[in-house]
VEXLO-70998 format. One record per residue (C-alpha): residue number from 0; x, y, z. Coordinates in steps of 0.02 Angstrom, whole numbers. Each point is the difference from the previous one (the first is absolute). Last residue first. Layout:
BEGIN
(rec NUM; (X; Y; Z))
...
//
This chain:
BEGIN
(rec 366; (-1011; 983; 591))
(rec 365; (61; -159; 87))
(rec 364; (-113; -118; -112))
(rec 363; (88; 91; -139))
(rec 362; (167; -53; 49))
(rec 361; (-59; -176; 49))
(rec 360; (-83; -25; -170))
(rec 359; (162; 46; -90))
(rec 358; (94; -126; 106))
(rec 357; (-127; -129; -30))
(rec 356; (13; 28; -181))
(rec 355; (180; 4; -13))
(rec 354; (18; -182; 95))
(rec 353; (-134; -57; -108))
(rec 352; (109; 33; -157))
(rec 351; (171; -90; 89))
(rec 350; (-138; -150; 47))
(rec 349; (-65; -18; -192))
(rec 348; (197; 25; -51))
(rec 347; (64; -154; 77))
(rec 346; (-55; -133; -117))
(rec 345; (48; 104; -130))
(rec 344; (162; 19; 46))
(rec 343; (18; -190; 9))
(rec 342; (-24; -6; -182))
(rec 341; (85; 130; -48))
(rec 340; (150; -65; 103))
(rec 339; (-26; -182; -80))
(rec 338; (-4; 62; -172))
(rec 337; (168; 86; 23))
(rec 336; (72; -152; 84))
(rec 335; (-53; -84; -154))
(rec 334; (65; 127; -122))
(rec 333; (168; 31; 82))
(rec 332; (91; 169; 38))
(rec 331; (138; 4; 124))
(rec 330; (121; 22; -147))
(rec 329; (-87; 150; -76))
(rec 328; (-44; 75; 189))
(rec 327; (167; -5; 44))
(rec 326; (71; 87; -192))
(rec 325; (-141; 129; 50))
(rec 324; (85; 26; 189))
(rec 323; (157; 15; -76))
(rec 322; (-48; 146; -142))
(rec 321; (-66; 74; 140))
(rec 320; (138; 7; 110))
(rec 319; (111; 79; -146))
(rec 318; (-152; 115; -28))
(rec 317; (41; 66; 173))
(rec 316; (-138; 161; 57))
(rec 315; (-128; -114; 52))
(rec 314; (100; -90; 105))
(rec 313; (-41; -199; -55))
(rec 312; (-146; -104; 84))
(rec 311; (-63; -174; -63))
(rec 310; (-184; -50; 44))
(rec 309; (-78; -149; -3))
(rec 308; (-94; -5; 150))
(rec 307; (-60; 190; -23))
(rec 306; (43; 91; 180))
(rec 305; (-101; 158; -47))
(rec 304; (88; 83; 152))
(rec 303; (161; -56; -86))
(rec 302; (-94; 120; -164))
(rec 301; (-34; 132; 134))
(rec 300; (189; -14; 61))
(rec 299; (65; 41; -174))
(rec 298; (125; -132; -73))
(rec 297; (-57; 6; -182))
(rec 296; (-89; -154; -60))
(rec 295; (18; -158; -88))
(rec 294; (-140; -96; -1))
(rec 293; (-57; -176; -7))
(rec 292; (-170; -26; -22))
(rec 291; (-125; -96; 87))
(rec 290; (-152; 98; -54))
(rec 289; (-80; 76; 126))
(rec 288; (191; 44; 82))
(rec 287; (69; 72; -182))
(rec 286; (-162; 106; -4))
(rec 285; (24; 63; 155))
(rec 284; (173; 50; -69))
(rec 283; (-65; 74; -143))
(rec 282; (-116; 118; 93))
(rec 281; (134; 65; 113))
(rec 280; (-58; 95; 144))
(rec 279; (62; 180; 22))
(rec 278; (144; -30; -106))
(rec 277; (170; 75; -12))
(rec 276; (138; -16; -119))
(rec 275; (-69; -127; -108))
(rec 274; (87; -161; -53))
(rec 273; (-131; -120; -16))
(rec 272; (22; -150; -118))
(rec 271; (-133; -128; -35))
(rec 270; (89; -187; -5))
(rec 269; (40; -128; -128))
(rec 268; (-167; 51; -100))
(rec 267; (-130; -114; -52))
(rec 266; (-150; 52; 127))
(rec 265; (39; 176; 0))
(rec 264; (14; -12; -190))
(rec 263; (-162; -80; -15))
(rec 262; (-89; 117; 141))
(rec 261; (45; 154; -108))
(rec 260; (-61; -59; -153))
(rec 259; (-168; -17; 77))
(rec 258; (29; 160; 65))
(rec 257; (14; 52; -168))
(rec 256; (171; 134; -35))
(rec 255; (63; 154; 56))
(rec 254; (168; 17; -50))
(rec 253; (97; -142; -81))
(rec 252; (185; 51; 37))
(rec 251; (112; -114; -55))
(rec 250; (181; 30; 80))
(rec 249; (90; -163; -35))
(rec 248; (15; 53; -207))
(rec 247; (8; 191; 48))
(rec 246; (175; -36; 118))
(rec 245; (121; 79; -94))
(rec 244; (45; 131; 155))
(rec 243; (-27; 125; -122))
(rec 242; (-157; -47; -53))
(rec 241; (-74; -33; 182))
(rec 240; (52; 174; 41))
(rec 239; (-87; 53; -133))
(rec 238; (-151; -82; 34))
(rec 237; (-2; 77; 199))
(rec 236; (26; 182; -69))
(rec 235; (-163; -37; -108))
(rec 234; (-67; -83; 149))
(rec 233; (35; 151; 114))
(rec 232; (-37; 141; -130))
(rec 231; (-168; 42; 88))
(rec 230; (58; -5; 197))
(rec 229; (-154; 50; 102))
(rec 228; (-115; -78; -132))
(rec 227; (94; -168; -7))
(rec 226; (-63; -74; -166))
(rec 225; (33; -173; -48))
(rec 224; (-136; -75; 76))
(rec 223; (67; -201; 45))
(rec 222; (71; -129; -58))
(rec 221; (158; -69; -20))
(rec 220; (92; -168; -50))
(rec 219; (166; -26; 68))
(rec 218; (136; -143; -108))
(rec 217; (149; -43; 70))
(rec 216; (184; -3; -72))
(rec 215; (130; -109; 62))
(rec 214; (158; 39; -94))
(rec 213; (51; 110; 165))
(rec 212; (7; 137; -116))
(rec 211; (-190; -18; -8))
(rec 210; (-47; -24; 184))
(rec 209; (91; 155; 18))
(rec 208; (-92; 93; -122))
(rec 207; (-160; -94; 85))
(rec 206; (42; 76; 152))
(rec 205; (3; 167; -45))
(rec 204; (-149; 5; -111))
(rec 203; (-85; -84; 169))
(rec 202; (56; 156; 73))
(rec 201; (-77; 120; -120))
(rec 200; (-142; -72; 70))
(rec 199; (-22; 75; 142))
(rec 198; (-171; 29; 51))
(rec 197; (31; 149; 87))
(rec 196; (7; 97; -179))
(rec 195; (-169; -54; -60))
(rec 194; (-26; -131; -133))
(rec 193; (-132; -110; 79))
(rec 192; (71; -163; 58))
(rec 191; (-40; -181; -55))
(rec 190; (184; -56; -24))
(rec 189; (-22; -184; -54))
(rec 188; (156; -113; -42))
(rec 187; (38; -116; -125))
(rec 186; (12; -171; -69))
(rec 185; (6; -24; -181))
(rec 184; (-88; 88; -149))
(rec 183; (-46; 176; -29))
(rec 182; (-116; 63; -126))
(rec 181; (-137; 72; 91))
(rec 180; (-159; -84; -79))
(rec 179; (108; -147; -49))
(rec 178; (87; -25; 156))
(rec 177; (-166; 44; 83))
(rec 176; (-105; -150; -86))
(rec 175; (118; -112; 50))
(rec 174; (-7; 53; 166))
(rec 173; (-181; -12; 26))
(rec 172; (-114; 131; 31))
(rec 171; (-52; -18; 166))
(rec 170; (-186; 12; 33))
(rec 169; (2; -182; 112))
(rec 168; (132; 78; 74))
(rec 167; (-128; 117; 107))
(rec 166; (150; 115; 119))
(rec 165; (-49; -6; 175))
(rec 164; (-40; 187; 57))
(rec 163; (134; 98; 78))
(rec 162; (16; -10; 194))
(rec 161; (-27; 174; 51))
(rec 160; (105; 32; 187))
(rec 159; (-134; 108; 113))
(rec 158; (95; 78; 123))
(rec 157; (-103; 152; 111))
(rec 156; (77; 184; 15))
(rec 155; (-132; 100; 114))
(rec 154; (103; -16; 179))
(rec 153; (156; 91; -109))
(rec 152; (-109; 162; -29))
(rec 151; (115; 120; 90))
(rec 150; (179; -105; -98))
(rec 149; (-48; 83; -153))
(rec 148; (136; -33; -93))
(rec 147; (92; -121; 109))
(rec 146; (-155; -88; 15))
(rec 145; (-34; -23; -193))
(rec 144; (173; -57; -2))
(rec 143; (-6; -137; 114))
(rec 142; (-165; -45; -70))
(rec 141; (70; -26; -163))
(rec 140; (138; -110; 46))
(rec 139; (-134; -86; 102))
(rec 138; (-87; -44; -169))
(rec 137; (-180; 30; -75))
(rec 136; (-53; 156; 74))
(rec 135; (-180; 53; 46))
(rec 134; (-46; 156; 94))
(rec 133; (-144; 10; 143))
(rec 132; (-118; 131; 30))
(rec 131; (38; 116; -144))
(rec 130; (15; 179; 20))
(rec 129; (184; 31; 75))
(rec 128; (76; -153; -99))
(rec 127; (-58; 63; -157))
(rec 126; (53; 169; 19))
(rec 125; (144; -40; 53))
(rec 124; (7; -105; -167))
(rec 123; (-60; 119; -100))
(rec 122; (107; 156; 57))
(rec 121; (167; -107; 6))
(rec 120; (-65; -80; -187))
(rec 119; (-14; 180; -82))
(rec 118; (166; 67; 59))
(rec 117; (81; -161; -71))
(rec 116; (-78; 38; -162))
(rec 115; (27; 171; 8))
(rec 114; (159; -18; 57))
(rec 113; (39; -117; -164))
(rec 112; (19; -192; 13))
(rec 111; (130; -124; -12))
(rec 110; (123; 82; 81))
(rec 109; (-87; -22; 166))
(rec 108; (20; -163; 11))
(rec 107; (-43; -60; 195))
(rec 106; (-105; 165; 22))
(rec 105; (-101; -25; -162))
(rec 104; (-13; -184; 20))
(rec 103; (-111; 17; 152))
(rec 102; (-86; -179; -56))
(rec 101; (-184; -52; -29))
(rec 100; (-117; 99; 124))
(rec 99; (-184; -34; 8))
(rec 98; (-111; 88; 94))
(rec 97; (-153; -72; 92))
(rec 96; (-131; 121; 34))
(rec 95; (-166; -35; 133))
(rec 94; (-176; 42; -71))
(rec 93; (-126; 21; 147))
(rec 92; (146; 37; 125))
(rec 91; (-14; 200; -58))
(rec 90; (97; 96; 108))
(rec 89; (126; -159; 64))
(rec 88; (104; 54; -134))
(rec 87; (28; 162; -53))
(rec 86; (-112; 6; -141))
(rec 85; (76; 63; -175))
(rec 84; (-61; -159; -83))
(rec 83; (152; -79; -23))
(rec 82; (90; -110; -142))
(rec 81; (-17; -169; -69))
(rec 80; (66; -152; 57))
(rec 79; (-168; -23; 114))
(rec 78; (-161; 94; 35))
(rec 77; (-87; -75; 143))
(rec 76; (-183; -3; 42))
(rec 75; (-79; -23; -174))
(rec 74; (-188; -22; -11))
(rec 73; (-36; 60; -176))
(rec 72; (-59; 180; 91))
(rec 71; (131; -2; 103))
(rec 70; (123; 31; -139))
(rec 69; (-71; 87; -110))
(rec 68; (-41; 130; 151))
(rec 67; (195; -8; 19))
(rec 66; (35; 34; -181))
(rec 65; (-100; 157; 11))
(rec 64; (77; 57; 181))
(rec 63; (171; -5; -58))
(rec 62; (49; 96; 145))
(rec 61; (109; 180; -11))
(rec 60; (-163; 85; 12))
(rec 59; (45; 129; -155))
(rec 58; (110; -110; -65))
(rec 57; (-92; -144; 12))
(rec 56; (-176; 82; -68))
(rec 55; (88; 73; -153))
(rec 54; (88; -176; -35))
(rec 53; (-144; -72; -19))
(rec 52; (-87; 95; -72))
(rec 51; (146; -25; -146))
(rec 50; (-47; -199; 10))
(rec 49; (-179; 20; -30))
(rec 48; (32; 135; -158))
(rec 47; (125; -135; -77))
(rec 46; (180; 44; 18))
(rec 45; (56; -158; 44))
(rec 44; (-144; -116; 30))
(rec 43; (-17; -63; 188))
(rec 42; (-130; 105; 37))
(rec 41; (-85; -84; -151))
(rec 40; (-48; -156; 113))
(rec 39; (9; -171; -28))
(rec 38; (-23; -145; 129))
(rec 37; (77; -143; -40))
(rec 36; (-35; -174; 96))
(rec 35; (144; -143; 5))
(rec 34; (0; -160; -61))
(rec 33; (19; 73; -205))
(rec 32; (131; 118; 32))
(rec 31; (98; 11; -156))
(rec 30; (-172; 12; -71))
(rec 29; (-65; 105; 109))
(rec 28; (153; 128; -2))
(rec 27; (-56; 44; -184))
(rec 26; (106; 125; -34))
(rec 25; (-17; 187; -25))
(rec 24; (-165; 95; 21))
(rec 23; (-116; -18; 116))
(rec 22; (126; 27; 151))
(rec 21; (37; -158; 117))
(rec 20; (-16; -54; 186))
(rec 19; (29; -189; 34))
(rec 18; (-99; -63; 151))
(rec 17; (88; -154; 105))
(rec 16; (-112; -81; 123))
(rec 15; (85; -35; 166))
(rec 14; (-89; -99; 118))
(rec 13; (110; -153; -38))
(rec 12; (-62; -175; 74))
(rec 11; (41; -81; -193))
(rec 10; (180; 66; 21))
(rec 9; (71; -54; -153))
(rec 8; (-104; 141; -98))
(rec 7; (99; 117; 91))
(rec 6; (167; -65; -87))
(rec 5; (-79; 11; -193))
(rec 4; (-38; 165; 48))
(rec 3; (170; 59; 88))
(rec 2; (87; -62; -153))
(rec 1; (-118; 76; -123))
(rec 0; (36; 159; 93))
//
């Protein structure tokens, strides 16, 4: 959502205004918002006595008719990456829905979650597309999915690619100041995945075995939530492996960390590393293109639909290929040339951003 903000406000002839809506309680979203109004509301309070009327009055109406009277009555007349009001659309055209799909990773990987789960996603996501006027996704891998799932509400699916947010170096911490913090020193690599099972990293373990009995061993910093709720004892499981394969001195995993942190070793590092299984829309590799970056990236045809510039592919399921395509990216990498990527990134990104806030304008123009 920053993203899209910081894109909108490009567009100095924009009629959209964005409106955040937020509980009472909880965060404050206004000050990690501070362009944008807030409007708070305890309807939008877990379990306060607001939110559980709520509920009472859309299930017994099946429409959200509290939150849609919220709605028009701070002026809103589209309701976007959120979820529906109940209305079939074109019912009520004073507030118009915009849903928001990321990936259907559920029926790609199904082992990866329980029936419930998957049960649960089929119904909402129907659901979603039956109710809402229009449905975002952010690749056409995604959309090609989307309309094989529900193939009867294939006219609502509209593309609307993110382009991450350019990344403020002047905040970096610097590298220096990271080896010490971190305790690491010499060149490595950045593998700014969650821990979740699709992810992949066991494969990076893989490769860096290999890179190690090659006598040329390579150093990956990670970060990242540890915890994968659908798959508790992954990272545990992950660790071990790592152990046995005698890898825990190129393996550091620094968890979540300071964005400010972040940005340094994004900015320092040899390349970022994605080796996921499936993405929707890769954050990192947006990241790589805003920035410059080389990556090195699993050979999934969202991430060639990503197209970074500096991008090196290996199969995602071949740590052998991997463990090439990082000793590539080691010898490719200069410091200069580096510099001169980021730098002509940067010149680039401000058109790449307005590109995603025209497009996101012209979707909800259309509504």
């Amino acid at each position: 959502m920053r993203s899209l903000f910081a894109a909108l406000r490009l567009l100095p002839e924009t009629p959209i205004t964005p409106v955040l809506f937020a509980g009472l309680e909880g965060e404050d979203v206004a000050s990690d918002f501070p362009d944008v109004e807030v409007v708070r509301s305890s309807l939008l309070d877990r379990k306060s006595p607001a939110w559980f009327a709520r509920r009472v009055v859309a299930k017994t109406t099946s429409q959200d008719i509290l939150l849609r009277r919220l709605l028009k009555r701070n002026g809103v007349s589209v309701l976007s990456h959120s979820f529906h009001l109940g209305f079939d659309p074109g019912k009520h055209p004073d507030v118009k829905t915009i849903g928001w799909i990321a990936d259907l990773q559920h029926v790609r990987m199904p082992e990866f979650f329980s029936a419930t789960e998957r049960l649960n996603r089929d119904r909402e996501y129907r659901s979603l597309c039956a109710r809402c006027d229009k449905v975002i996704v952010s690749s056409e891998c995604a959309r090609a999915d989307l309309c094989t799932f529900v193939p009867e509400y294939a006219h609502k699916m509209e593309l609307l690619r993110f382009v991450a947010s350019s990344t403020p170096l002047a905040r970096a911490t610097c590298l220096s100041d990271l080896q010490q913090k971190y305790d690491f020193t010499g060149p490595y690599f950045l593998l700014p995945n969650q821990f979740w099972a699709h992810k992949n990293h066991r494969i990076v373990i893989s490769a860096l075995a290999e890179l190690k009995k090659q006598q040329t061993p390579m150093l990956v910093l990670a970060t990242g939530s540890i915890s994968d709720p659908r798959n508790p004892t992954y990272f545990s499981s992950l660790m071990q492996y790592a152990e046995e394969s005698t890898v825990l001195d190129c393996f550091r995993v620094l968890g979540q960390i300071p964005y400010d942190d972040i940005v340094g070793l994004m900015q320092h590092a040899i390349a970022f590393i994605n080796p996921s299984r499936f993405e929707g829309w890769s954050t990192s590799v947006e990241e790589a293109k805003s920035m410059g970056k080389q990556i090195v990236l699993s050979d999934l045809p969202v991430h060639r639909e990503q197209a970074p510039e500096r991008g090196i592919y290996f199969p995602a399921e071949d740590p052998i290929a991997l463990a090439e395509a990082m000793r590539v990216a080691y010898d490719e990498f200069d410091d200069q040339r580096d510099a001169v990527m980021q730098e002509k990134a940067g010149t680039q990104f401000v058109e790449r951003q307005r590109g995603f806030g025209e497009t996101y304008q012209h979707i909800v123009e259309n509504v």
